[in-house]
C-alpha positions in Angstrom: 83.2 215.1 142.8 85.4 211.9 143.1 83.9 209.6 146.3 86.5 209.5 147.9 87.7 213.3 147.7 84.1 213.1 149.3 84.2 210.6 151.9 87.5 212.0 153.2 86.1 215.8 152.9 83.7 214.6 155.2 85.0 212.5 157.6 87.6 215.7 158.1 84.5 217.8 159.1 83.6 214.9 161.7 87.0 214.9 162.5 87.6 218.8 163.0 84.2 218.7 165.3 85.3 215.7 167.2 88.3 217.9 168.1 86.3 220.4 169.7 83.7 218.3 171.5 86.8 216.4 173.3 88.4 219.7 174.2 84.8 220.8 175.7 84.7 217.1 177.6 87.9 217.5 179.2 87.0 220.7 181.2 86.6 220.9 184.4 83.2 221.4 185.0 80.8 219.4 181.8 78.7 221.5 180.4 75.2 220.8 179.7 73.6 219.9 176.7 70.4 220.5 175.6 69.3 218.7 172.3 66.2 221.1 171.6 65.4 224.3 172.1 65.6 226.1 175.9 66.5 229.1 176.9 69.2 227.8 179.4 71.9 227.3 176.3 72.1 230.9 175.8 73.3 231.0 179.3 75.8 228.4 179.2 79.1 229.7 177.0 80.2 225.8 176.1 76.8 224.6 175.0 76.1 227.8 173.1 79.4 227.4 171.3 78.5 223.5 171.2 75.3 224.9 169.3 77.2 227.3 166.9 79.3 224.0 165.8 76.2 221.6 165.2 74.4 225.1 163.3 77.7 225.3 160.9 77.4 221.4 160.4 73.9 221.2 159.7 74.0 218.5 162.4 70.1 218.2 163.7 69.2 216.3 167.1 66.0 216.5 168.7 63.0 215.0 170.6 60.1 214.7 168.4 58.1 214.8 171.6 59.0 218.2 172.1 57.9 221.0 169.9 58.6 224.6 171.8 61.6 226.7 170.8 60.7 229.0 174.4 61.9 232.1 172.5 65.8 230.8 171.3 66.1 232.6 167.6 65.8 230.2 164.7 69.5 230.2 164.3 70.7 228.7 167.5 67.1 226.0 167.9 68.8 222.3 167.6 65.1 220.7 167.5 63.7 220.5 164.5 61.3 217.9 162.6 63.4 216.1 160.0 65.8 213.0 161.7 63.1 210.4 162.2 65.6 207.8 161.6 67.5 208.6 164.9 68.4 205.8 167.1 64.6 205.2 169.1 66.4 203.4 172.4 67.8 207.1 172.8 65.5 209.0 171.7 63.3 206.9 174.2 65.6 208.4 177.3 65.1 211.7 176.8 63.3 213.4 179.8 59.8 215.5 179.3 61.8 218.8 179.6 64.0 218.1 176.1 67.0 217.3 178.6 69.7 214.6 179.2 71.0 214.1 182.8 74.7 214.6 182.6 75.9 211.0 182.9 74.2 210.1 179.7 74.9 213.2 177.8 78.8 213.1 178.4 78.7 209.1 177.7 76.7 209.5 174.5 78.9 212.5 173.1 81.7 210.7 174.0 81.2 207.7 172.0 80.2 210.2 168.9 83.6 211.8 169.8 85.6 209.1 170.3 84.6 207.3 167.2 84.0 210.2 164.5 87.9 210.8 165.6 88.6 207.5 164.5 87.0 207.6 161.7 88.3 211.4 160.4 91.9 210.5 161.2 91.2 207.3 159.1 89.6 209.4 156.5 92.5 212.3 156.0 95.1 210.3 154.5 92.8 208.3 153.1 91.9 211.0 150.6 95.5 212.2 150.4 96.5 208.7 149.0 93.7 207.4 147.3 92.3 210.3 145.5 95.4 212.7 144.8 97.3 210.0 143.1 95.8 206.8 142.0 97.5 204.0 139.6 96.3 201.1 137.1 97.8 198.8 134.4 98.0 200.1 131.4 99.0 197.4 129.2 102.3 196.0 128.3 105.3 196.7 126.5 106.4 194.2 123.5 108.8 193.1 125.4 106.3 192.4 127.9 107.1 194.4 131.0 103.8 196.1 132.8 102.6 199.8 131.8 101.4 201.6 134.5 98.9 204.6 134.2 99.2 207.3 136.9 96.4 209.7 137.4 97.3 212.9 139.7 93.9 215.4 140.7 94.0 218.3 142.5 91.3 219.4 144.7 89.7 221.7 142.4 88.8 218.5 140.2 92.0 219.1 137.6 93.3 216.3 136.2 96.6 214.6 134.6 97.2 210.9 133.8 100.6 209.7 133.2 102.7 206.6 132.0 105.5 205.1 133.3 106.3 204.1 129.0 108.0 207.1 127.7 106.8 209.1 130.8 104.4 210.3 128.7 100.8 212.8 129.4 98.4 210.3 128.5 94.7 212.6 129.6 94.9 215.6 130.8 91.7 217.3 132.5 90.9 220.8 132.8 87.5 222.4 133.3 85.7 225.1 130.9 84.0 228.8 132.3 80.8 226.6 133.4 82.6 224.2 135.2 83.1 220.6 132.7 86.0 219.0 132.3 87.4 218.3 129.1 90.5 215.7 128.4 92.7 218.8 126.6 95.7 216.3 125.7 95.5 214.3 122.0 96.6 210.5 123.2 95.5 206.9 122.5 93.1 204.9 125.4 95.7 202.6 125.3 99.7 201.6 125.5 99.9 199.8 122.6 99.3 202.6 119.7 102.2 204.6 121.6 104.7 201.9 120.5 104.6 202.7 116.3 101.6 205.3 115.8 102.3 208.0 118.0 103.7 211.5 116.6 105.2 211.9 120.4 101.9 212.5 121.8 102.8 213.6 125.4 106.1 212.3 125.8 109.2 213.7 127.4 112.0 214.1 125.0 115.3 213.5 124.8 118.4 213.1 124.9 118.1 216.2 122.5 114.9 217.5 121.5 113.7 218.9 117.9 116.5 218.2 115.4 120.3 217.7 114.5 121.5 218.5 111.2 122.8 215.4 109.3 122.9 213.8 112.7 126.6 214.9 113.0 127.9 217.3 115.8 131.4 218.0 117.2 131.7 218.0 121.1 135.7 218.8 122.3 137.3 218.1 119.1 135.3 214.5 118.5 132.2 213.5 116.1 129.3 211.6 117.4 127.0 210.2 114.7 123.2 210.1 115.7 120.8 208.1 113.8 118.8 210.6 110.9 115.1 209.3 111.5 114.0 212.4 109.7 114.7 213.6 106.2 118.4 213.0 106.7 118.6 214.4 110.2 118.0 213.5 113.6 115.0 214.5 115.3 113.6 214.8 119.2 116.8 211.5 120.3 117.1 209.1 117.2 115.9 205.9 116.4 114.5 204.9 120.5 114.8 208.0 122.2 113.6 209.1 125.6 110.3 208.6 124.6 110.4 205.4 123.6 111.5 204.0 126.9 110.3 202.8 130.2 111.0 205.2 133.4 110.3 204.3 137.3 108.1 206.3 138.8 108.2 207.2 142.4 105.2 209.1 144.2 107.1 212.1 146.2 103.8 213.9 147.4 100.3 214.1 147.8 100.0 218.0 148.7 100.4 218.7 146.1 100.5 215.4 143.8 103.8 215.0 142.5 105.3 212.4 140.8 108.8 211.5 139.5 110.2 209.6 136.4 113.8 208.8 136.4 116.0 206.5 134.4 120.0 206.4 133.4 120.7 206.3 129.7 123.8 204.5 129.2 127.1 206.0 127.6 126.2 205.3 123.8 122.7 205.3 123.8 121.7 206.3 120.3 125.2 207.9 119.4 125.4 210.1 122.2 128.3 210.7 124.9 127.9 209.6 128.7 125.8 208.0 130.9 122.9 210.2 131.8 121.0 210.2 134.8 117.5 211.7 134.3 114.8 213.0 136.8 111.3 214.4 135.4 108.9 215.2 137.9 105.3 216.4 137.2 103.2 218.2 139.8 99.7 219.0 139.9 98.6 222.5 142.2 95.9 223.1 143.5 96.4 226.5 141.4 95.5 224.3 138.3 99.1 224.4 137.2 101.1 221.4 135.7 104.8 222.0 137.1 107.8 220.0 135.2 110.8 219.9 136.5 113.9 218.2 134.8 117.0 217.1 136.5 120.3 215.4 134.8 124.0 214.5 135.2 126.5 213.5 133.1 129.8 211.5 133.7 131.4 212.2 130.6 130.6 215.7 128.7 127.3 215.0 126.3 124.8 217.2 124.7 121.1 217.7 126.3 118.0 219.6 125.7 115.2 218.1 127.2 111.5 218.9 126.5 107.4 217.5 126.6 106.0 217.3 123.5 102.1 217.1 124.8 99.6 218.0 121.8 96.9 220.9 123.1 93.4 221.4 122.1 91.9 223.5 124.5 88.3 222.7 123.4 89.0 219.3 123.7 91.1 216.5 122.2 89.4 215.7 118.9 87.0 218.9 118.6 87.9 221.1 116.1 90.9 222.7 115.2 92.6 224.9 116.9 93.1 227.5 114.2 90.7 230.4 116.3 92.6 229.8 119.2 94.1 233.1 120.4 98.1 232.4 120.7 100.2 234.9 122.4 104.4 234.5 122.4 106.5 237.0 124.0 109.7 236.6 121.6 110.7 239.4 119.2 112.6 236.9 117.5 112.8 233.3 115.5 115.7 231.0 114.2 114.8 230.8 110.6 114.5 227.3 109.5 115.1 225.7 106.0 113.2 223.3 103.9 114.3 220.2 106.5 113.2 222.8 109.3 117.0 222.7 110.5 118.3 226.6 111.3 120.1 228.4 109.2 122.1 229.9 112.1 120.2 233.4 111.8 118.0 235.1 114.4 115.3 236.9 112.7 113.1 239.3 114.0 109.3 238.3 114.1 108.0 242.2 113.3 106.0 242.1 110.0 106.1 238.2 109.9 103.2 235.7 110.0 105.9 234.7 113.3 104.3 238.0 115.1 102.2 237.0 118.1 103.6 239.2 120.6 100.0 241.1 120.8 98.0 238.0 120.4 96.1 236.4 116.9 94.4 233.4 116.4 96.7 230.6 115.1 94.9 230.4 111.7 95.3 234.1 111.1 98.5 233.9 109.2 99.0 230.0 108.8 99.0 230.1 104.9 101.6 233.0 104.7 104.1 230.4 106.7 104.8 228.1 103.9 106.2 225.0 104.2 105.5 221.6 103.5 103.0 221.1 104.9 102.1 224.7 105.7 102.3 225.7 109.1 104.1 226.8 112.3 106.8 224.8 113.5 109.4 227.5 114.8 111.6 228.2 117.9 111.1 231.8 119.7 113.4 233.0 120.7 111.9 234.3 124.2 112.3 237.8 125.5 114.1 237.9 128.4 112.6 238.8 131.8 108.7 238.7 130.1 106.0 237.9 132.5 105.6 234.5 130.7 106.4 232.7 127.2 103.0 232.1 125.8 99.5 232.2 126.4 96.7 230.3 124.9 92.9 231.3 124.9 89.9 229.3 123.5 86.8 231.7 123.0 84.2 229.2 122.8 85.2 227.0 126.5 86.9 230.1 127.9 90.1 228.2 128.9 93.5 230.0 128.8 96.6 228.5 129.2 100.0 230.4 130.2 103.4 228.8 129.6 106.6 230.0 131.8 109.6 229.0 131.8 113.1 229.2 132.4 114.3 228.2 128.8 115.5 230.5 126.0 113.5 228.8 123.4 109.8 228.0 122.6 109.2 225.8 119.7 105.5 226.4 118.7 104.3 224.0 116.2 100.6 224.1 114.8 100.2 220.4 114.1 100.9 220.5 110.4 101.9 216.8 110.3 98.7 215.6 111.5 96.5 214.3 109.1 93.2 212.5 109.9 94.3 209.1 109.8 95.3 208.7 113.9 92.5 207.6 115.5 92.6 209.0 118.9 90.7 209.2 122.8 86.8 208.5 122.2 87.1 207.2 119.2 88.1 210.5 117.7 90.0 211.4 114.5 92.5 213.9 114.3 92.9 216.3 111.6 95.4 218.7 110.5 95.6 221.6 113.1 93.6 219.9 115.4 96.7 220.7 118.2 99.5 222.8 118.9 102.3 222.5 121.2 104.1 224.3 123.1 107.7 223.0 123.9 110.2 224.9 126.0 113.8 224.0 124.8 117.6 225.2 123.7 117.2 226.2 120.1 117.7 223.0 117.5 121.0 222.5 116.1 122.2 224.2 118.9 126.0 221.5 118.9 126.4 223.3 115.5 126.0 226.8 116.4 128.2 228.5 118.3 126.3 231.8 118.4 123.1 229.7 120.4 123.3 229.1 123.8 124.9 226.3 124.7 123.9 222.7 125.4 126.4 220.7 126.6 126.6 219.4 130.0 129.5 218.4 131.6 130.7 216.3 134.5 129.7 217.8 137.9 127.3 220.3 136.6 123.9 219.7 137.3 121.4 220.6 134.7 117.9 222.1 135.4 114.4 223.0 134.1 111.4 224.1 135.1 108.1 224.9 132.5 104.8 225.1 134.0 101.4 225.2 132.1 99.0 227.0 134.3 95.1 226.7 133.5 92.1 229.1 134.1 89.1 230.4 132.9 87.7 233.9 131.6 
């Protein structure tokens, strides 16, 4: 456990104690405490309650001089042989009978009191801000301005680092059945490989994730031209999208860690319509689930589908592939894609197709029937309404499973086909075709040239909103 989720843990317990033992001070009559055993604190209410706290504590005070328990059961004796280390001076003023006269007990509890309150009300927010969310540089951009890498833990040790380049998932940490954590996310250890090397490990996406066709759409009557930065379309914002620039974060809460990423993207920015103002804020639960929220407005009408492109492995960045991990999608249906993965307009039903994982299969079960170049998944579901959740994830060998929900229509499942052993990732590790997937919830691509998708155009004084949560457990 983290030393300061420690030290604060403690110092609460101190804290909570110190609560009572003031409330017991401030009565009437003071009650009298006896430090070892004697048959008088089972007739005195206060200092048999006092002895219930110190048992639930494991807080020992006692006389070595004095030995006899005079009949008190073993679960209410306060004297026992193992605090030699206890202040002598007042261990030297204890009476024969294993006693304190009443003027020195109340003045020694309340110093203990008085002081284990200061220290527990230091302690609480102590742990709040230094252990739930905790910050350090993270290197610089090229154009110089700071990185900063923003680590968010829950209390059941869960983990998610994020940076302020790109507002990107950098590590994320989530334990197996027995209890170890493993860093889940594939990511570099530092800024710089994000800059020119990075397949979008963990970034948020936009303005429009997945692709374009020909970087062309229509939007009331007018054509914007996006830059084509893949095979003669555009693909997850153009040339510098979202991903590609700096955000300010803001910490908006400790219980649960939360942090936001916002920045404006100016009317232009890579081809497209309006100036955007954008909002992504990641939580951390303390029911092991990673909460994004997006938030966006537009002052002149503009196209959006914003998404997180993080790269899973749920036995660990850089172990394996993930081909015999057990994918489930609740969609009945795909948009069929071409040779440029743009769709052909068409919604296809996934019955009878290696696109079939509404009853759960490993991801390598069908891979080769896919096709493509490279072979492999990289589809949008389209996601059955009203299901209990989009997709779930489970790795046999750790016994993690991970469920997706959200409130898009799409899922674009991709198998990291693109990935081929020459990124050098976390720990020095290389990764391998398959050795991901990702799960991005989203509008379907191409949607501007579609009219028979949902729509994504936002317009002025409409607010657009998104929610996907990954939620983590073990079985």
């Amino acid at each position: 456990m983290n030393f300061y989720l420690l030290r604060g843990r403690l110092f609460r317990g101190f804290w909570l104690f110190d609560c009572h033992l003031l409330l017991s001070l401030t009565q009437r009559r003071s009650p009298t405490f006896y430090l070892t055993g004697n048959k008088n604190v089972t007739n005195n209410t206060q200092s048999s309650s006092l002895s219930h706290v110190f048992t639930q504590m494991n807080v020992t005070l006692f006389d070595p001089s004095c030995k006899k328990s005079e009949g008190l059961p073993q679960s209410q004796r306060l004297g026992v042989d193992s605090v030699a280390q206890m202040d002598a001076a007042f261990l030297n003023k204890f009476p024969s009978q294993c006693t304190l006269s009443k003027s020195m007990k109340k003045m020694r509890f309340e110093i203990v009191a008085i002081c284990g309150f200061v220290l527990g009300a230091w302690a609480i927010p102590l742990h709040a801000d230094s252990d739930a969310i905790v910050s350090k540089p993270f290197g610089k951009t090229t154009a110089g301005e700071p990185i900063t890498l923003y680590t968010l833990t829950n209390d059941k040790g869960m983990s998610v680092s994020l940076m302020d380049y790109g507002a990107t998932v950098v590590n994320l940490l989530v334990s197996d059945r027995t209890g170890k954590l493993d860093d889940i996310a594939l990511g570099f250890e530092s800024a710089e490989p994000y800059f020119t090397k990075s397949p979008y490990f963990g970034a948020t996406i936009g303005r429009y994730g997945n692709r374009i066709a020909k970087g062309t759409f229509q939007l009331n009557g007018e054509a914007y031209h996006i830059p084509t930065n893949n095979n003669g379309n555009s693909l997850h914002g153009g040339d510098i999208g979202f991903d590609k620039h700096m955000w300010k974060a803001e910490t908006i809460g400790t219980t649960p860690p939360a942090i936001r990423f916002t920045r404006t993207s100016p009317d232009g920015e890579e081809g497209y319509p309006g100036s955007l103002d954008v909002a992504v804020t990641f939580t951390l639960t303390d029911k092991n689930q990673l909460r994004i929220s997006y938030k966006a407005t537009t002052d002149k009408p503009t196209v959006l589908n914003l998404t997180n492109h993080t790269y899973f492995n749920l036995a660990g960045a850089g172990n394996g592939t993930v081909l015999g991990q057990v994918m489930t999608i609740h969609a009945k249906a795909i948009t069929p894609v071409d040779s440029l993965l743009i769709p052909t307009g068409k919604i296809q039903e996934v019955e009878g197709t290696p696109w079939d994982f509404r009853k759960g299969k490993a991801i390598g079960t069908d891979i080769q029937a896919t096709g493509g170049n490279p072979i492999g998944y990289d589809h949008n579901f389209v996601l059955d309404k009203g299901a209990t959740y989009a997709a779930q994830v489970y790795e046999p060998a750790s016994g993690r499973l991970m469920t997706v929900t959200t409130d898009q229509p799409g899922l674009q499942f991709y198998s990291g086909n693109f990935l081929d052993g020459t990124l050098t990732g976390k720990g020095g590790k290389v990764y391998p075709q398959y050795s991901a997937f990702c799960l991005e919830s989203q509008h379907f691509p191409d949607s501007p040239n579609h009219a028979n998708f949902p729509s994504t155009v936002l317009k002025p004084g409409d607010v657009y909103k998104s929610t996907t949560t990954y939620s983590f457990e073990n079985k």
